[in-house]
N, C-alpha and C positions, 0 to 999 in steps of 0.2 A: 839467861833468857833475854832474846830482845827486846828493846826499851821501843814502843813506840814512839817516835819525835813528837816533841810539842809542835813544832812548826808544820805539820800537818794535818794542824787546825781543824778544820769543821769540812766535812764534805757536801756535796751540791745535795739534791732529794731532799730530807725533810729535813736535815739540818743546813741546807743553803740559805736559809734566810738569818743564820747568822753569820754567813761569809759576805750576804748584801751586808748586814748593818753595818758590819767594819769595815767593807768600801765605802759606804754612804758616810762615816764618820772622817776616814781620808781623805773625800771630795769636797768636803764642804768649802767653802770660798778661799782659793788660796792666799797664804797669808804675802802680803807687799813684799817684796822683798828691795833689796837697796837700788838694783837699775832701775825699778818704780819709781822710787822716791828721788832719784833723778831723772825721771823722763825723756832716761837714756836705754834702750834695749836692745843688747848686743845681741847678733847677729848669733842661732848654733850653732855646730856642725852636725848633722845630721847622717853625713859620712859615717862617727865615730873615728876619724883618721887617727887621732891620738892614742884611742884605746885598739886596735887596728894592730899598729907599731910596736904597743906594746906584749901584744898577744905574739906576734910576728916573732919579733925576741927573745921571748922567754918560756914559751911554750911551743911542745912537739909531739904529737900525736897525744894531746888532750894533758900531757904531763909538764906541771908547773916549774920550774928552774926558780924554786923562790929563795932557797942562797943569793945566788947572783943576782937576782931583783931587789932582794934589800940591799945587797949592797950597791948596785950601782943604778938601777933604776928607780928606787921612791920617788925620786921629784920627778920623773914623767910621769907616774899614777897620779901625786898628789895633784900635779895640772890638773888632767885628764880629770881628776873626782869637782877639782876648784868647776869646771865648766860646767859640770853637773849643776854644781851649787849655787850657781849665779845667774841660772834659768830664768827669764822675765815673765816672771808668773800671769802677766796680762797677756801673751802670748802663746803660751802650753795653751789654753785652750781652743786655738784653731790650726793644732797641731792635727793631723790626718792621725788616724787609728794605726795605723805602721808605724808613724811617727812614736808617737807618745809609749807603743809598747815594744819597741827595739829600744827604745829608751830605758825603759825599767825593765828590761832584763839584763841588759847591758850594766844598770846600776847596781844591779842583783850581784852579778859577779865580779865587779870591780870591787864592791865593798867587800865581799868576800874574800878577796885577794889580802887587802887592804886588811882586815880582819885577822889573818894568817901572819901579813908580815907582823903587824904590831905587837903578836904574841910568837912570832919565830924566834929557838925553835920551839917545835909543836908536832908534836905524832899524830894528830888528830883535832877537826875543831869542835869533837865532844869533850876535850880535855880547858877547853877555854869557860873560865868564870868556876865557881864552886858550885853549883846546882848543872844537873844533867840536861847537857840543851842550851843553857844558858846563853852561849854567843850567840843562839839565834832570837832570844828575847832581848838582845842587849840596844837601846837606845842609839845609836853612836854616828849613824846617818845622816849628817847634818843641810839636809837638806829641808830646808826651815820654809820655803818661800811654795813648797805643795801644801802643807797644812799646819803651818806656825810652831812644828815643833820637829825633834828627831824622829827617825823613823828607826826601825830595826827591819831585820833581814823579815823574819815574821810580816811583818808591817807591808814590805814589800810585793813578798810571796802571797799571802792571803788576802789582806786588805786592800790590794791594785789588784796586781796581776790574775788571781783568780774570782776575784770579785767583780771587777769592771768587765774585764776580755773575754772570760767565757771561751777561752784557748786551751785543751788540752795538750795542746804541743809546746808549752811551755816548760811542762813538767820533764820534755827533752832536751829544754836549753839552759835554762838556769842549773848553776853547776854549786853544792856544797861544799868545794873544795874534797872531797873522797872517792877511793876506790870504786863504786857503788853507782855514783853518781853517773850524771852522761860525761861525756868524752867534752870538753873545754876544748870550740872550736879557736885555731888559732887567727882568727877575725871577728870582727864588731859585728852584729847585727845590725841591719839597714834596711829602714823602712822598702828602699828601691828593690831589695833583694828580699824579703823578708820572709814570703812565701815560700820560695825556694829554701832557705836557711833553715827554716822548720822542718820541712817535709824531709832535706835530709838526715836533719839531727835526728828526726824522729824513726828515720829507718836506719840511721848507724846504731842507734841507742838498742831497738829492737833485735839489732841482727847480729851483735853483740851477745855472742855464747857465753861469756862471763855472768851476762845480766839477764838474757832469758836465751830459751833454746825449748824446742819443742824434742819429744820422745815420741817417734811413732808407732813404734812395737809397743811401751804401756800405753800410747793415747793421752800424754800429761802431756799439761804446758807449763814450765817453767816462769815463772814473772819475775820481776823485780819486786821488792817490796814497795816501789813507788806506786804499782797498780793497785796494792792492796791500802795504801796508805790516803790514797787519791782513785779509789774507784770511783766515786760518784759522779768526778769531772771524764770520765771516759764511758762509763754505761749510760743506755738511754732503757726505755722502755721494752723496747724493741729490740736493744742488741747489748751483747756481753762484753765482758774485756776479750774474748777471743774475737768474736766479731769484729775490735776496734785494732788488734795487733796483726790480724791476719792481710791484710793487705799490703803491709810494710814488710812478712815475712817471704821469702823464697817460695815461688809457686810451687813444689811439692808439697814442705807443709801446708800453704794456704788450701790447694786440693784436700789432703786430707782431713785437715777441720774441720771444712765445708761441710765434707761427708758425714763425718763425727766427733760430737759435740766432746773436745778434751776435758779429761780434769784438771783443774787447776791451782798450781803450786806454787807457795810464794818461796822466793831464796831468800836466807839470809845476806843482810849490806853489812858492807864493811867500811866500816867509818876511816881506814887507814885517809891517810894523808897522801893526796893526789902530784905529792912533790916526784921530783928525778930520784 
């Protein structure tokens, strides 16, 4: 039987107000971090160029090469995470809302990577730590100068990203390193593009037969189990997860939906390992 993830935490509706308190407990006044306490604050790159380069190199149509990355590239991730880390926490908050969330999900999947190599090899990151899930409770984030302490992947995913942004299309860009997961584009997110970068992940991720597919002779729709794990951040009152994928999908299906309300099925994920 499959394991619901822990790290898909609380859903919006009548348990979203425990996904506020754990943003609200993340935001609280960022802790000083050391270019404070010099009254020196470097400059970021908001590019992402570093992680960019490295995406560029080591990944090809969403499939990691984390052999060759541990061995010859860590010290360009370890940069690229160091820059993260040394953010001038007086400044993140008049970071523009593209800014701050091409930010954390870019963080999302670098630590992730980062997560992988430190335990490479690895068939899967359900096999990381002794309890099931665990690499995504694990502390190891050390980005100290958002809220005085480590963060963990969890931390990231529910207590920012789905708690602040209020972004369902996130859930198409943040990658768990797995089969299952979306396709790991081979570039950084960027606030300048960031609209764009969504909207497609969100219709590669959709239109992607592996992970959902409509049947128009039974009338089923196929989901991911991300739909089902995170419905609350894709329904509203007013409209369903067919409502919310039907736009993204191929206008015969989307025709047909329209006309009749499908049923809907979730697939089993496969945790494999999203390596070559």
């Amino acid at each position: 039987m499959e394991t619901r993830p822990c790290f898909s935490g609380v859903k919006r509706g009548v348990n979203g107000f425990a996904v506020l308190i754990l943003g609200l407990a993340l935001i609280a006044t960022p802790a000083r971090g050391e270019n404070d306490k010099d009254g020196g604050c470097r400059p970021f790159d908001h590019s992402h160029a570093a992680w960019s380069s490295i995406l560029e190199q080591y990944t090809r149509e969403g499939r990691v090469d984390y052999a060759r990355l541990k061995k010859e590239g860590e010290e360009g991730l370890a940069s690229y995470l160091a820059s993260l880390e040394s953010v001038c926490s007086q400044r993140y908050p008049s970071w523009s809302k593209e800014q701050r969330l091409a930010f954390w999900i870019n963080a999302y999947n670098a630590y992730t990577i980062k997560l992988i190599l430190d335990n490479y090899p690895v068939k899967s990151i359900r096999s990381i730590g002794t309890l099931p899930l665990a690499a995504f409770r694990k502390s190891f984030v050390p980005i100290g100068w958002y809220h005085g302490k480590n963060l963990s992947l969890n931390d990231i995913e529910n207590g920012i990203l789905r708690a602040l942004f209020e972004e369902p299309r996130i859930h198409f860009a943040i990658v768990c390193a797995s089969e299952s997961c979306p396709t790991l584009r081979s570039e950084a997110y960027r606030a300048t593009d960031l609209e764009r970068q969504l909207e497609e992940s969100a219709r590669a991720f959709i239109r992607d037969t592996t992970k959902n597919r409509f049947d128009a002779d039974a009338n089923k729709l196929y989901l991911s189990k991300i739909f089902d794990w995170f419905k609350g951040d894709f329904v509203t009152a007013k409209s369903g997860l067919a409502d919310f994928v039907a736009p993204y999908m191929d206008e015969t299906a989307a025709s047909h939906m329209a006309r009749k309300d499908p049923k809907i099925r979730f697939l089993d994920y496969d945790w494999s390992l999203n390596g070559k």
